[in-house]
C-alpha positions in Angstrom: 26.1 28.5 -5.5 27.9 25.1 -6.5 25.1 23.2 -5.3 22.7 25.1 -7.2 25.3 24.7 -10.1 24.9 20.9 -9.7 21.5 21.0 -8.9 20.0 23.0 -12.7 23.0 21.3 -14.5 21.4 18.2 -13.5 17.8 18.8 -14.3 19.0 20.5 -17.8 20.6 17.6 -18.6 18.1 15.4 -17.5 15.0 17.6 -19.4 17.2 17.1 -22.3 18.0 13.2 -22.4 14.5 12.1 -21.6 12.5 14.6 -24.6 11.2 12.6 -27.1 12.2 14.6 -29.7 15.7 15.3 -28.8 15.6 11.4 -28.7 14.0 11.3 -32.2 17.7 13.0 -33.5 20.3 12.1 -31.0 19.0 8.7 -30.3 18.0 7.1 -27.3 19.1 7.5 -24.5 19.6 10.6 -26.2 23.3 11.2 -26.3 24.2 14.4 -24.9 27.1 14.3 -22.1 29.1 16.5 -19.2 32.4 14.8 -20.3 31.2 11.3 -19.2 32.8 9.4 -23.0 35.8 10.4 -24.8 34.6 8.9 -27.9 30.9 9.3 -28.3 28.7 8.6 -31.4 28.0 11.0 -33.9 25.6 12.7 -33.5 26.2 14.0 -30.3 25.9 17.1 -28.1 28.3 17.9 -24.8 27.9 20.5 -22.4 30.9 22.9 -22.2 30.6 25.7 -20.0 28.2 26.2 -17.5 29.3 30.0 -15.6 27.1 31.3 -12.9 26.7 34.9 -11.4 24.9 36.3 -8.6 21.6 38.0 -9.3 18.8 37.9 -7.1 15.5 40.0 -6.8 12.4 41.5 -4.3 15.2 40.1 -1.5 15.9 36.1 -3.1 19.0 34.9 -3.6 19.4 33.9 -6.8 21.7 33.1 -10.1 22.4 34.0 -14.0 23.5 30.4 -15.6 25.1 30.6 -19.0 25.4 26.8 -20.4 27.2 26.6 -23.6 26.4 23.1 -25.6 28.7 21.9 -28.7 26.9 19.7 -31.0 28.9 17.6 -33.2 27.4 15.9 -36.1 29.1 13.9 -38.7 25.9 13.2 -41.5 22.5 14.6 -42.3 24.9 18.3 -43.6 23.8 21.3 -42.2 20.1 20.7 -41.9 20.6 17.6 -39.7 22.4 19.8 -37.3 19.8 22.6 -37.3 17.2 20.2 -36.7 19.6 19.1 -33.3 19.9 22.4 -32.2 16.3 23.1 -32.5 14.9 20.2 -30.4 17.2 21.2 -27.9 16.1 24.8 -27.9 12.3 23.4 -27.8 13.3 22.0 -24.2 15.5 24.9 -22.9 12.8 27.4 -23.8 10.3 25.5 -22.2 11.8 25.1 -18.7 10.7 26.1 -15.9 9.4 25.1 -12.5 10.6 24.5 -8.9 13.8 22.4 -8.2 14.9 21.2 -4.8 16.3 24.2 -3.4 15.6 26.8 -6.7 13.0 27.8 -8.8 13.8 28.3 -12.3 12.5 32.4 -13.4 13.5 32.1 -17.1 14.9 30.1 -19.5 16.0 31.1 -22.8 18.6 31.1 -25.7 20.8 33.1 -26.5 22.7 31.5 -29.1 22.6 29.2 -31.8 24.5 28.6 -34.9 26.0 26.0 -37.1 29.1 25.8 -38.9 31.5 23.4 -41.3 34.8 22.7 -39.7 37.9 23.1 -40.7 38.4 19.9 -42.4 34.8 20.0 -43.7 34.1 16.3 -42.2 31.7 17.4 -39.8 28.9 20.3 -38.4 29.6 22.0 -35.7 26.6 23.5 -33.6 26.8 26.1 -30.7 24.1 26.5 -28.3 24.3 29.0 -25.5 21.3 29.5 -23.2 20.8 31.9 -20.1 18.6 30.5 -16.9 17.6 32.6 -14.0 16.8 31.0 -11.2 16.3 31.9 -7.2 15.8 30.0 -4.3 12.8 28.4 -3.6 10.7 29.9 -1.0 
């Protein structure tokens, strides 16, 4: 499963950063990350947790992936970080499609909200998404 790990974290991330419209609100290249910057521009979006189970069907191997993306967003208030979080879901929602060794069954969120933090500087947005996929046959 790790290299199927790799393999949808990879073309998640890579769906994301070349969308026109998540580059229309976080730039482009887009900035969304896997912990490659320790001081990235705001806005940005990282990827947080990515947790995999077993669950395969009709005899296919095959895995649940939760990815959980923070968003981080400094101007623009609460609508500018809505808008984020919605081109992002426009992508995730829309993927699908063979990969190298899996084919991706469903792709959907689960999550989404935005919030002030604590010291009411910035947004912060929480996007959690499920992705079934299976091996490719």
């Amino acid at each position: 499963a790790a290299g199927a790990e790799a393999e949808l974290q990879m073309a998640v991330l890579d769906a994301l950063r070349v969308d026109t419209g998540v580059q229309d609100v976080l730039g482009s290249p887009a900035r969304i990350f896997d912990g490659e910057t320790d001081a990235p521009l705001f806005p940005y979006v990282e990827l947080e947790r990515h947790d995999v189970r077993p669950r395969g069907s009709a005899g296919r191997a095959g895995q649940a992936h939760t990815i959980t993306f923070g968003l981080r967003s400094r101007s623009g208030g609460r609508a500018d970080a809505v808008r984020i979080l919605s081109a992002l879901r426009q992508v995730i929602d829309g993927l699908g499609g063979e990969l190298a060794t899996q084919t991706v069954i469903l792709s959907q969120t689960l999550y989404a909200d935005v919030m002030r933090t604590p010291d009411l500087r910035e947004f912060r947005g929480v996007l959690r998404v499920r992705i079934i996929t299976e091996e490719a046959g």
